[in-house]
SEMARBA-839920 format. One record per residue: residue number from 1; residue in three letters; z, y, x of N, C-alpha, C in turn. Coordinates in pm, 1 decimal, decimal comma. Each point is the difference from the previous one (the first is absolute). Last residue first. Example, Ala and Ser with C-alpha at 12.3 -4.5 7.8 and 13.67 -1.06 7.14 Angstrom:
<sites>
site pos=2 code=SER n.zz=708,0 n.yy=-225,0 n.xx=1285,0 ca.zz=6,0 ca.yy=119,0 ca.xx=82,0 c.zz=73,0 c.yy=109,0 c.xx=-77,0
site pos=1 code=ALA n.zz=-7,0 n.yy=-572,0 n.xx=29,0 ca.zz=0,0 ca.yy=119,0 ca.xx=-89,0 c.zz=0,0 c.yy=120,0 c.xx=90,0
</sites>
This chain:
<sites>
site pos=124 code=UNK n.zz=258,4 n.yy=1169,4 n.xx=-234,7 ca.zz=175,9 ca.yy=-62,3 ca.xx=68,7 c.zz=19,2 c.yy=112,5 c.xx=22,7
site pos=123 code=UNK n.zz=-446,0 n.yy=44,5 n.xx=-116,1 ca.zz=59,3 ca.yy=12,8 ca.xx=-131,3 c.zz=190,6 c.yy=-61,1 c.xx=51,1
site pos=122 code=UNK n.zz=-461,4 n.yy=59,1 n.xx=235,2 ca.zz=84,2 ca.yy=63,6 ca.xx=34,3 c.zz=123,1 c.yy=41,5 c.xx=-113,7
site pos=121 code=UNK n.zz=-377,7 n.yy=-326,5 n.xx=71,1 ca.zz=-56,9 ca.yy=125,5 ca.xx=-54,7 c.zz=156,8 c.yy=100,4 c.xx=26,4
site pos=120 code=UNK n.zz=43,6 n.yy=-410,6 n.xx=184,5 ca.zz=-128,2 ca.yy=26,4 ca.xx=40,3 c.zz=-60,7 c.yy=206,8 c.xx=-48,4
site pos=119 code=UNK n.zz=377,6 n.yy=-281,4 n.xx=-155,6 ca.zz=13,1 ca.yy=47,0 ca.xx=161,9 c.zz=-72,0 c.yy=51,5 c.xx=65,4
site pos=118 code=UNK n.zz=-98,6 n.yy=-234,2 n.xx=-444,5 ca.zz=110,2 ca.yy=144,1 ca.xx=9,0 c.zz=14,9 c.yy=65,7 c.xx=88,6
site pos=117 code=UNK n.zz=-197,4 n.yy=-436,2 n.xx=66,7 ca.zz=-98,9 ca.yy=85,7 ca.xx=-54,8 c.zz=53,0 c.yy=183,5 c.xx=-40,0
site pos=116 code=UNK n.zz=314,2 n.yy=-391,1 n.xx=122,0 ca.zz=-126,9 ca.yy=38,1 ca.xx=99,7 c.zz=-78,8 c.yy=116,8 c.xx=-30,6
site pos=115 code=UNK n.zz=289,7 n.yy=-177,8 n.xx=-320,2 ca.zz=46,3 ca.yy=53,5 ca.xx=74,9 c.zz=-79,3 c.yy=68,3 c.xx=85,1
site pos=114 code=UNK n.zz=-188,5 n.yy=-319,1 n.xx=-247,1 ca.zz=22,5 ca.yy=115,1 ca.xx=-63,3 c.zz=87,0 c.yy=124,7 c.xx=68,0
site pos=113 code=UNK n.zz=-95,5 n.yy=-509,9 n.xx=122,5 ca.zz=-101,9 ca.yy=129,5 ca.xx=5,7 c.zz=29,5 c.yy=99,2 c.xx=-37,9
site pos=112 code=UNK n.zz=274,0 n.yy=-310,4 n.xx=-92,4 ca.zz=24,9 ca.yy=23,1 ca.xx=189,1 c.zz=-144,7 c.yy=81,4 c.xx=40,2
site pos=111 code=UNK n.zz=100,3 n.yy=-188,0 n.xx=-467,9 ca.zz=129,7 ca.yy=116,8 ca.xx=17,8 c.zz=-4,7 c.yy=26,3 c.xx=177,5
site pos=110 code=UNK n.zz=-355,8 n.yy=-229,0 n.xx=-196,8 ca.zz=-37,2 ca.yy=95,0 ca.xx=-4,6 c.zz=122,9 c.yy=93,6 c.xx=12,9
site pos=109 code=UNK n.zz=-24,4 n.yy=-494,1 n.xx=61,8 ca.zz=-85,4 ca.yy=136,1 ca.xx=129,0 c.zz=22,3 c.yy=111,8 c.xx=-52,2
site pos=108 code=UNK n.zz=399,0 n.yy=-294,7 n.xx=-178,0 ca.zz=-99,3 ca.yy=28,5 ca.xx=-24,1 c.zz=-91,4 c.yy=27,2 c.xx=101,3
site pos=107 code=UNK n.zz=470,6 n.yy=-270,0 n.xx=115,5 ca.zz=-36,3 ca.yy=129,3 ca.xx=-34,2 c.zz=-226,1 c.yy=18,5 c.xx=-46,7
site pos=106 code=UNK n.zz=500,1 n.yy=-352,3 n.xx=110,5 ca.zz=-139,0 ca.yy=27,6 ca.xx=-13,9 c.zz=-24,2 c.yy=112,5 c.xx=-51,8
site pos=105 code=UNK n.zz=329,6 n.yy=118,8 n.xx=239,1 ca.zz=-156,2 ca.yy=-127,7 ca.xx=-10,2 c.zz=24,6 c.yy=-97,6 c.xx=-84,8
site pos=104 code=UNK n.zz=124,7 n.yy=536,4 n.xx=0,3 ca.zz=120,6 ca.yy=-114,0 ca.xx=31,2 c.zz=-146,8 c.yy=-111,8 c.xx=-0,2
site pos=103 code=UNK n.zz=26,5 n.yy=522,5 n.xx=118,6 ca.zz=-74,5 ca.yy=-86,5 ca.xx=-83,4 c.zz=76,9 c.yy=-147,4 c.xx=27,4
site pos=102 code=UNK n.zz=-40,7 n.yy=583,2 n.xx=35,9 ca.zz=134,6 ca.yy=-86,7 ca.xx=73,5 c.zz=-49,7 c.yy=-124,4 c.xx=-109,9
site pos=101 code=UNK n.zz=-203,2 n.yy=536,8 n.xx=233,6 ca.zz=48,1 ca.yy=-132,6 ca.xx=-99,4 c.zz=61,2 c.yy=-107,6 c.xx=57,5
site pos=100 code=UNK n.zz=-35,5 n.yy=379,9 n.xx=227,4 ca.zz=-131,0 ca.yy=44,7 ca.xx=-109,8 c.zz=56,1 c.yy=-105,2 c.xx=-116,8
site pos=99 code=UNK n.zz=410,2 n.yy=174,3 n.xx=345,7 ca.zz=-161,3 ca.yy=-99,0 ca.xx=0,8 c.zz=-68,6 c.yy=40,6 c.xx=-98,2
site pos=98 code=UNK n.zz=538,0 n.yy=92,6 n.xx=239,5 ca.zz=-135,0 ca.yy=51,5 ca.xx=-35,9 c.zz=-152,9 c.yy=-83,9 c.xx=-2,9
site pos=97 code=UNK n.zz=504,8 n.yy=-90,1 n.xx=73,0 ca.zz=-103,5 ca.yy=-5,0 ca.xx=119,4 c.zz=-93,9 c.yy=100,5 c.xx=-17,3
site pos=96 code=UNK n.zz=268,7 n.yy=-149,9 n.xx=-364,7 ca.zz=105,8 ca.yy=117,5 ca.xx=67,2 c.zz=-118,1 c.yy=33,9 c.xx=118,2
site pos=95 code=UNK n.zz=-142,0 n.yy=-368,4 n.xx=-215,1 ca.zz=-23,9 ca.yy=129,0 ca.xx=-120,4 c.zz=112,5 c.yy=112,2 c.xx=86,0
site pos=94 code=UNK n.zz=85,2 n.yy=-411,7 n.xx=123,0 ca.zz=-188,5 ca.yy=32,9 ca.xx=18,1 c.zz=-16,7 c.yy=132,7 c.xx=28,8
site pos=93 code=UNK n.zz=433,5 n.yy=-161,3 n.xx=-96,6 ca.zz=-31,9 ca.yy=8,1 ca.xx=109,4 c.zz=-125,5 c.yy=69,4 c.xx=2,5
site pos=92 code=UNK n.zz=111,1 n.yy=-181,6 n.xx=-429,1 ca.zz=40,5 ca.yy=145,4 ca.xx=79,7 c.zz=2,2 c.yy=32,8 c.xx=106,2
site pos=91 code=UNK n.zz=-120,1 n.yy=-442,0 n.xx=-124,6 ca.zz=-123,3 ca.yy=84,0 ca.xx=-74,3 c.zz=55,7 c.yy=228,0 c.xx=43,7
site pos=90 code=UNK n.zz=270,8 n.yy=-418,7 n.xx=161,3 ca.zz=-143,6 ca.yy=26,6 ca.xx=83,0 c.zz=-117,6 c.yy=102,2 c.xx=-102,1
site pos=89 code=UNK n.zz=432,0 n.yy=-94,6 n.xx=-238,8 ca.zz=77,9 ca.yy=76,8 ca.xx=129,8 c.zz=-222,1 c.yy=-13,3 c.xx=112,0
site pos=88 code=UNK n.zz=13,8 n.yy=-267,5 n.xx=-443,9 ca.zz=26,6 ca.yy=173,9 ca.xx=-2,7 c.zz=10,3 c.yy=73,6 c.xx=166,5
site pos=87 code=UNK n.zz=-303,7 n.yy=-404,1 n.xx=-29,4 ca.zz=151,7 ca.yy=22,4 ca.xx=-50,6 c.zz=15,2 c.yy=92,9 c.xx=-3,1
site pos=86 code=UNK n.zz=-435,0 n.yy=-306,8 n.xx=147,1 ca.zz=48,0 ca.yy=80,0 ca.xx=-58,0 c.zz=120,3 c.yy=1,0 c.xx=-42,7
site pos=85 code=UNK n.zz=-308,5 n.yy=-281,4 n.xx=315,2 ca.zz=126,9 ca.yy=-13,0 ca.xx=-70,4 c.zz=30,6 c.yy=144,2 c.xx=-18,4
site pos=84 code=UNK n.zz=-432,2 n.yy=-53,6 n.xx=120,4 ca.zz=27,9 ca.yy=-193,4 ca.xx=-87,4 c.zz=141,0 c.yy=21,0 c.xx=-26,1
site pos=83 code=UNK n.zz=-316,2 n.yy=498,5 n.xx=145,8 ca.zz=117,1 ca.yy=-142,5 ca.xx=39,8 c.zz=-34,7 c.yy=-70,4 c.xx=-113,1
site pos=82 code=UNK n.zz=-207,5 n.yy=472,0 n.xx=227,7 ca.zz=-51,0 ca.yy=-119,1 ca.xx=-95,8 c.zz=138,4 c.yy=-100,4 c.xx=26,6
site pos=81 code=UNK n.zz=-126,1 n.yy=607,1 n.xx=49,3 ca.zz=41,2 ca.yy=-145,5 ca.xx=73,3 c.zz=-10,5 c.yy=-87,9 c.xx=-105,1
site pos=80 code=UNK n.zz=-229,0 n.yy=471,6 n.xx=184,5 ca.zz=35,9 ca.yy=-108,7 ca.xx=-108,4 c.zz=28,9 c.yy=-125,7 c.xx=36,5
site pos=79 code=UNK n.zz=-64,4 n.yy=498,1 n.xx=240,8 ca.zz=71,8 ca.yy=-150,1 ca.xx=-3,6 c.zz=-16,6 c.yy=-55,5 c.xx=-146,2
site pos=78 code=UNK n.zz=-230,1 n.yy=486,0 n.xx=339,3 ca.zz=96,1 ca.yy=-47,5 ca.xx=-106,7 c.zz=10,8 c.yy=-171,0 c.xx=-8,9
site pos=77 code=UNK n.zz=46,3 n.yy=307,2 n.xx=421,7 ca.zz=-101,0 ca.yy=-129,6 ca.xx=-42,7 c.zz=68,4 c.yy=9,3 c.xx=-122,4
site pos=76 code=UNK n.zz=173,1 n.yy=253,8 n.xx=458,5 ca.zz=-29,7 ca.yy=17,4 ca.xx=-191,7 c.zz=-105,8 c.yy=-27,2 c.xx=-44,1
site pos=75 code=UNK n.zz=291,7 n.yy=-3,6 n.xx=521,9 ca.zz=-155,9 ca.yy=-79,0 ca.xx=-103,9 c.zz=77,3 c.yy=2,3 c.xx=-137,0
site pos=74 code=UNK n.zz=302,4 n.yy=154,3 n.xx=379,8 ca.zz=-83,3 ca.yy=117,0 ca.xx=-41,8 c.zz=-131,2 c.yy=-66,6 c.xx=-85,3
site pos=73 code=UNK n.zz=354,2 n.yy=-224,9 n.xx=172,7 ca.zz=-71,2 ca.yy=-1,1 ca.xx=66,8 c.zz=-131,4 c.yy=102,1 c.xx=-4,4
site pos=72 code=UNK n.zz=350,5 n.yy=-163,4 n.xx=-264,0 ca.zz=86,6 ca.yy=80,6 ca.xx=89,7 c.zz=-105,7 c.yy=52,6 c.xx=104,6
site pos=71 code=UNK n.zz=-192,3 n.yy=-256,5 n.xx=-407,4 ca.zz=44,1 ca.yy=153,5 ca.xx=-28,4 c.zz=90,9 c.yy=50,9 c.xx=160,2
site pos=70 code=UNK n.zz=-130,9 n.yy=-461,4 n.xx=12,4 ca.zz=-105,3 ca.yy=35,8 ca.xx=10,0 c.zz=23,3 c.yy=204,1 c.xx=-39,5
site pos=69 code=UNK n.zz=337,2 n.yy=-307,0 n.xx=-48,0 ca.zz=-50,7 ca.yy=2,6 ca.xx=138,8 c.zz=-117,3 c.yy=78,3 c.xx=1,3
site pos=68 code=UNK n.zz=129,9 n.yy=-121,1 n.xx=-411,3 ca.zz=106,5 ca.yy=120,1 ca.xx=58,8 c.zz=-28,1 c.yy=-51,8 c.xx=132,5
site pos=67 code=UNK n.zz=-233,0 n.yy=-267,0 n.xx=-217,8 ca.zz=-54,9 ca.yy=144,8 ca.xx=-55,6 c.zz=112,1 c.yy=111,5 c.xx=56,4
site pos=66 code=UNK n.zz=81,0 n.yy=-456,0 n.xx=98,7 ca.zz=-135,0 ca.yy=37,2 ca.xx=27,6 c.zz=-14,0 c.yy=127,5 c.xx=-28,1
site pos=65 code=UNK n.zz=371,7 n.yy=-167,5 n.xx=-220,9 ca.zz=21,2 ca.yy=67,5 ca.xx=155,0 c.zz=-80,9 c.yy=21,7 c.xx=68,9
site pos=64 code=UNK n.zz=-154,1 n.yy=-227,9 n.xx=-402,2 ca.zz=70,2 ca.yy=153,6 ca.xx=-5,8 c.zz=84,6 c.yy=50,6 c.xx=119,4
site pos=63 code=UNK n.zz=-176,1 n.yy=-449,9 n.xx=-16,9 ca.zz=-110,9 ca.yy=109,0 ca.xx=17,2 c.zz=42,4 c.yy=121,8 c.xx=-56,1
site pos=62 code=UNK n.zz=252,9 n.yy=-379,6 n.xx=322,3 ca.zz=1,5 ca.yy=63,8 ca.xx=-173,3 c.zz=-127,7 c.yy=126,5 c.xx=-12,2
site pos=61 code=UNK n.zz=43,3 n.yy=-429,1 n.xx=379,8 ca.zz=61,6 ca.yy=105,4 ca.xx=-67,5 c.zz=-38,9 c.yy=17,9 c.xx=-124,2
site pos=60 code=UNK n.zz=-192,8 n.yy=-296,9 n.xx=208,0 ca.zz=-8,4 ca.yy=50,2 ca.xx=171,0 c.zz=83,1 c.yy=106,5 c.xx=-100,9
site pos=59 code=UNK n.zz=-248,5 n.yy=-275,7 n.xx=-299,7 ca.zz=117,5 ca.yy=-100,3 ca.xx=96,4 c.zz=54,6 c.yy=66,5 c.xx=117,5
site pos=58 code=UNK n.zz=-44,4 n.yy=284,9 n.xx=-480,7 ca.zz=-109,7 ca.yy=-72,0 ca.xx=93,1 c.zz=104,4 c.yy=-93,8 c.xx=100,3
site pos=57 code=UNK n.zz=38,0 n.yy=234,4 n.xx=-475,0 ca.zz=69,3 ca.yy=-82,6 ca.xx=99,0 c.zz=-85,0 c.yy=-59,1 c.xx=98,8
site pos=56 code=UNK n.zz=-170,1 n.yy=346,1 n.xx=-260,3 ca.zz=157,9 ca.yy=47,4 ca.xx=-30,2 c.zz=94,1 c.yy=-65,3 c.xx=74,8
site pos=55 code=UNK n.zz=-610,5 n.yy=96,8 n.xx=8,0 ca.zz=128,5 ca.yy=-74,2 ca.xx=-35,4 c.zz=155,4 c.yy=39,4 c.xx=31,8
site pos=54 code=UNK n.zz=-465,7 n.yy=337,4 n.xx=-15,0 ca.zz=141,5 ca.yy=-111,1 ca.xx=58,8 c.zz=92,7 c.yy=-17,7 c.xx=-88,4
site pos=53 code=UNK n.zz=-482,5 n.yy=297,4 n.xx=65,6 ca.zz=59,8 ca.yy=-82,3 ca.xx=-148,7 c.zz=91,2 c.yy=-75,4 c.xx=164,5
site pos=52 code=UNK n.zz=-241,3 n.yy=476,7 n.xx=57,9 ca.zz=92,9 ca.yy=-92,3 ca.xx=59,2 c.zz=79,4 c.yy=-87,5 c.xx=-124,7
site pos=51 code=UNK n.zz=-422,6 n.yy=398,4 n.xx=75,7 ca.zz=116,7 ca.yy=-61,0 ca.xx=-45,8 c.zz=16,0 c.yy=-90,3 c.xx=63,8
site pos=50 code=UNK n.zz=-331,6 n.yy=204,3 n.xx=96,5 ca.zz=39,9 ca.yy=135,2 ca.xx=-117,1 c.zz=138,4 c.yy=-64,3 c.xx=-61,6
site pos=49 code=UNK n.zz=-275,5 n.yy=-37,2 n.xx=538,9 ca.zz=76,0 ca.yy=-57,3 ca.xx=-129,4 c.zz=39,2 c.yy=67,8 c.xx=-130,4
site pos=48 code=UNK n.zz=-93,2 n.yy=160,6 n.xx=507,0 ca.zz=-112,0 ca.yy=-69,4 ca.xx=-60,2 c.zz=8,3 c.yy=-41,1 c.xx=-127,5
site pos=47 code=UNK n.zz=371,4 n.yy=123,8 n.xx=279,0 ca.zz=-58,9 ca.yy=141,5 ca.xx=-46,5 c.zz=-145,9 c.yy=-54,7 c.xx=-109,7
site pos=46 code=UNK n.zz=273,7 n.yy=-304,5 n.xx=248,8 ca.zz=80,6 ca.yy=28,9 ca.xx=-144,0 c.zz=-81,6 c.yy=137,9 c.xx=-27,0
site pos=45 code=UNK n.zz=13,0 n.yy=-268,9 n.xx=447,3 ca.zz=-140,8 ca.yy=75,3 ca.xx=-70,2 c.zz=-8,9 c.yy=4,5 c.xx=-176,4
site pos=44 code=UNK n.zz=308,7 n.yy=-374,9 n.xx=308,7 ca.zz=-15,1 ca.yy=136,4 ca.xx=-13,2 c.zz=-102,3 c.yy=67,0 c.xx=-93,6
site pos=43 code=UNK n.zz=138,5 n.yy=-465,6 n.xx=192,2 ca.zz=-118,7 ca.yy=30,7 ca.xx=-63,7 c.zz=9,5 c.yy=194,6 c.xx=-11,3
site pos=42 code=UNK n.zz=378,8 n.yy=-240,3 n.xx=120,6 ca.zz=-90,3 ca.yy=-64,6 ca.xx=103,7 c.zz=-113,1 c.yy=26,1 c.xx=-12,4
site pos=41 code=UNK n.zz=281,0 n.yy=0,8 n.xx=-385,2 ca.zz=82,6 ca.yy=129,7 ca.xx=93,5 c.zz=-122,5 c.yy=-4,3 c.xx=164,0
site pos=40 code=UNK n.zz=-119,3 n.yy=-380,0 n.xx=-327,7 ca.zz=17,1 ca.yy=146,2 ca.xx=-65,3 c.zz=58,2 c.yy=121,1 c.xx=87,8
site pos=39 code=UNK n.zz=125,5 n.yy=-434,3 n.xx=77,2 ca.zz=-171,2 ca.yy=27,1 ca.xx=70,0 c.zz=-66,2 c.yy=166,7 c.xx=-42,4
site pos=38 code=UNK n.zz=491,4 n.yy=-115,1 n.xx=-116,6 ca.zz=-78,2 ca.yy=18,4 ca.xx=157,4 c.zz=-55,0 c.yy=1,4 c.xx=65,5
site pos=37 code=UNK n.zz=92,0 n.yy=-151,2 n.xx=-472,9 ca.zz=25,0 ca.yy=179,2 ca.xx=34,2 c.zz=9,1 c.yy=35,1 c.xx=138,0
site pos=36 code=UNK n.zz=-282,6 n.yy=-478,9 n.xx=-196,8 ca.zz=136,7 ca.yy=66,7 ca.xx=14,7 c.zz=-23,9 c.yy=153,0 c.xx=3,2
site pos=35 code=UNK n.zz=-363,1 n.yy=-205,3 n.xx=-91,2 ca.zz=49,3 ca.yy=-123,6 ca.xx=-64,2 c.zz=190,3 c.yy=45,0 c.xx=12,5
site pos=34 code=UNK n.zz=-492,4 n.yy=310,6 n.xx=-54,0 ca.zz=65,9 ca.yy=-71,7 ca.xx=63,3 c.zz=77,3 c.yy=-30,4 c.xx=-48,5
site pos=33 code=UNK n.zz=-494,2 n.yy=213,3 n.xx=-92,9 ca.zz=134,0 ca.yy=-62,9 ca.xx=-23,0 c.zz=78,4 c.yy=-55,3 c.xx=124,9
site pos=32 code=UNK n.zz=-323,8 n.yy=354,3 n.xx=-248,7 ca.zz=26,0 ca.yy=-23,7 ca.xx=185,2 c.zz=118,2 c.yy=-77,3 c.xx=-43,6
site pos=31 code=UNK n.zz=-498,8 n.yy=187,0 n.xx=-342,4 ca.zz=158,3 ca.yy=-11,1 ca.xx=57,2 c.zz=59,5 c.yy=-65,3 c.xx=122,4
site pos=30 code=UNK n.zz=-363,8 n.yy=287,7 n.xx=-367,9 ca.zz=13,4 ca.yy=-101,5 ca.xx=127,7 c.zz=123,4 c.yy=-15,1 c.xx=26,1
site pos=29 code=UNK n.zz=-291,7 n.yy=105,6 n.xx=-524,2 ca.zz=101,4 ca.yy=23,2 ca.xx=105,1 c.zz=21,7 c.yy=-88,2 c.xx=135,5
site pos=28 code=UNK n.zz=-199,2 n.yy=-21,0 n.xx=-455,4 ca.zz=-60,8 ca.yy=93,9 ca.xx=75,9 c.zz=68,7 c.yy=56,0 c.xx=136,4
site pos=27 code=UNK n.zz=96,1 n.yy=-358,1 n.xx=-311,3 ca.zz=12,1 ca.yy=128,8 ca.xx=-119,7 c.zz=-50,4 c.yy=119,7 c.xx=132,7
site pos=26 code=UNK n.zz=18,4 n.yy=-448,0 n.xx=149,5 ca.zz=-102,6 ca.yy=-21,4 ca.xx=-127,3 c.zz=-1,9 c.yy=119,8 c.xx=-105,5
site pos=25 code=UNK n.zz=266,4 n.yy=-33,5 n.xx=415,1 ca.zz=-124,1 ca.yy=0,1 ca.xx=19,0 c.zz=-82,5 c.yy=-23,7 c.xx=-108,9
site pos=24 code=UNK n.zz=467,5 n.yy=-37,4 n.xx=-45,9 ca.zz=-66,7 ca.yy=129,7 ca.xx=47,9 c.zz=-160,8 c.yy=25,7 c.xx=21,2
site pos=23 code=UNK n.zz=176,7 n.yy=-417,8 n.xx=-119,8 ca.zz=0,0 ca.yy=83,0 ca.xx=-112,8 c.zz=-59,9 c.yy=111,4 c.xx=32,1
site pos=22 code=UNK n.zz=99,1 n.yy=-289,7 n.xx=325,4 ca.zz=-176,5 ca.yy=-43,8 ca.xx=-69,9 c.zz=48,6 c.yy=114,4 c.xx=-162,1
site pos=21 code=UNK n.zz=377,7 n.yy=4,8 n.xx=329,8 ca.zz=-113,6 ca.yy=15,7 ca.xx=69,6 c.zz=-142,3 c.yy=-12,9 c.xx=-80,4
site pos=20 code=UNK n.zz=410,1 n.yy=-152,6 n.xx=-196,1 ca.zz=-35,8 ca.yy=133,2 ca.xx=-2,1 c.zz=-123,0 c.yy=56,9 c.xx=93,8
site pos=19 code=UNK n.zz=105,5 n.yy=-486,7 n.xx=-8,8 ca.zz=-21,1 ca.yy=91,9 ca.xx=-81,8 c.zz=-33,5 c.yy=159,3 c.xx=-42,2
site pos=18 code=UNK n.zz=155,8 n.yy=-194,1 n.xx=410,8 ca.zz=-151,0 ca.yy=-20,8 ca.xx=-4,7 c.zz=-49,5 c.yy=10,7 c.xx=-138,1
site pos=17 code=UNK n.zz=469,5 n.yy=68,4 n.xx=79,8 ca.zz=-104,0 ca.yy=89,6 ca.xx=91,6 c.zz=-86,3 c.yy=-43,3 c.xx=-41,8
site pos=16 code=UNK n.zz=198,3 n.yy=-308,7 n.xx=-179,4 ca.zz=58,4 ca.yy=56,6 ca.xx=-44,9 c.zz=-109,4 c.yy=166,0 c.xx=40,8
site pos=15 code=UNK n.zz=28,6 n.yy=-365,0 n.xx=216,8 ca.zz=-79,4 ca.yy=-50,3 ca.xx=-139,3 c.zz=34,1 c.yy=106,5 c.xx=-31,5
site pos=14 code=UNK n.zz=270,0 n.yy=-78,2 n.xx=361,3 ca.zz=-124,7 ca.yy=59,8 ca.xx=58,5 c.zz=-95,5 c.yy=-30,1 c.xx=-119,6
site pos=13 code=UNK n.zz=465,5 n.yy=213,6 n.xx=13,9 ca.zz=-60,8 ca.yy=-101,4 ca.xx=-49,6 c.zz=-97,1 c.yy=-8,5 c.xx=10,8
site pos=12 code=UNK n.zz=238,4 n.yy=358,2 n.xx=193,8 ca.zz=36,7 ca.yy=-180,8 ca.xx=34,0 c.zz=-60,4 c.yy=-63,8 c.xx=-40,2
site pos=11 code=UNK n.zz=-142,9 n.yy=523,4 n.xx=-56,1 ca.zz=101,4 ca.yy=-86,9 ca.xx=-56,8 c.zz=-23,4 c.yy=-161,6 c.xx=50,9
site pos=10 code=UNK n.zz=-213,8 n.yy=558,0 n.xx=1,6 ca.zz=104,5 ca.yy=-91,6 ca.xx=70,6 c.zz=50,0 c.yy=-93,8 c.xx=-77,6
site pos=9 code=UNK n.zz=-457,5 n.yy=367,3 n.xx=33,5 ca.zz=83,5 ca.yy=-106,6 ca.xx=-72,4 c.zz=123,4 c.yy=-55,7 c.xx=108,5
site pos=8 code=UNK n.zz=-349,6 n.yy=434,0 n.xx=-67,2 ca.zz=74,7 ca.yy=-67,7 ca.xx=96,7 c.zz=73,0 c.yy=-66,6 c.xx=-65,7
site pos=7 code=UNK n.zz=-427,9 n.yy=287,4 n.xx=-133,2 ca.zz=114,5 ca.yy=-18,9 ca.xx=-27,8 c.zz=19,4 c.yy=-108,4 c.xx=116,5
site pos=6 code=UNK n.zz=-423,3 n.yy=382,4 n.xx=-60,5 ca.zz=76,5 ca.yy=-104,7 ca.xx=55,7 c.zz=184,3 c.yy=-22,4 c.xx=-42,6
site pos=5 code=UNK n.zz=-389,3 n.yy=328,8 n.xx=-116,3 ca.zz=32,1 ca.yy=-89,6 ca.xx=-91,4 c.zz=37,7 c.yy=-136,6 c.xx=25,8
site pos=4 code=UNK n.zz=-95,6 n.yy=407,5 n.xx=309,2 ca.zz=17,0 ca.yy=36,0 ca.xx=-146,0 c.zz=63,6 c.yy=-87,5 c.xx=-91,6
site pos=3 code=UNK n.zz=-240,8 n.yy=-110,8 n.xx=357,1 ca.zz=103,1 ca.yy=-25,7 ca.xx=59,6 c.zz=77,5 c.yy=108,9 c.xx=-183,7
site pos=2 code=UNK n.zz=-495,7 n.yy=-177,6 n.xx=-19,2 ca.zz=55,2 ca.yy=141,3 ca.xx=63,1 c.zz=145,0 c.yy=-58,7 c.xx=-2,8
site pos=1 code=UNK n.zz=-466,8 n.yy=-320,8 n.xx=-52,0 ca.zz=117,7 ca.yy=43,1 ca.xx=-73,7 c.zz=80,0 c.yy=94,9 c.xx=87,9
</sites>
């Protein structure tokens, strides 16, 4: 499989990752999970990746200040982010951050493939 179609997961919940982890891989895809945004920052090599799905409340911060760390830092990774607590004011945050999508959980595979696949063909 070609780094092409590597995604990078973040989220606390370690069922949760390992879900998505067997999705990706079952719609053709590899992926690099981690559990915080500091193994992630510790992992680097954001050039490899065609995306970046993060969680919104991870236990080591907010995964939208994730994504504005990661922009001051000159890394433009597009983002789809995933949360369990959706509200207006975090859904505008997101969406101010810039991302591909924005999926509340439970969420479908195919609303977290579909994105991907957009990203892929160059349709974000």
């Amino acid at each position: 499989m070609t780094t092409a179609k590597l995604v990078f997961v973040v989220d606390d919940n370690p069922s949760m990752l390992r879900g998505i982890g067997r999705l990706l891989r079952q719609c053709g895809f590899a992926s690099r999970l981690f559990e915080t945004g500091s193994a992630l920052l510790k992992h680097g090599s954001f050039d490899s990746a065609v995306c970046l799905i993060l969680d919104i409340n991870l236990s080591d911060g907010s995964g939208i200040e994730l994504r504005h760390r990661l922009a001051d830092q000159g890394i433009e990774i597009p983002v789809i982010y995933i949360t369990g607590n959706d509200n207006p004011a975090t859904r505008m945050a997101a969406m101010a951050s810039g991302c591909a999508a924005y999926l509340t959980k439970p969420f479908t595979a195919n609303s977290l493939i579909q994105p991907i696949e957009r990203l892929l063909a160059g349709a974000v």
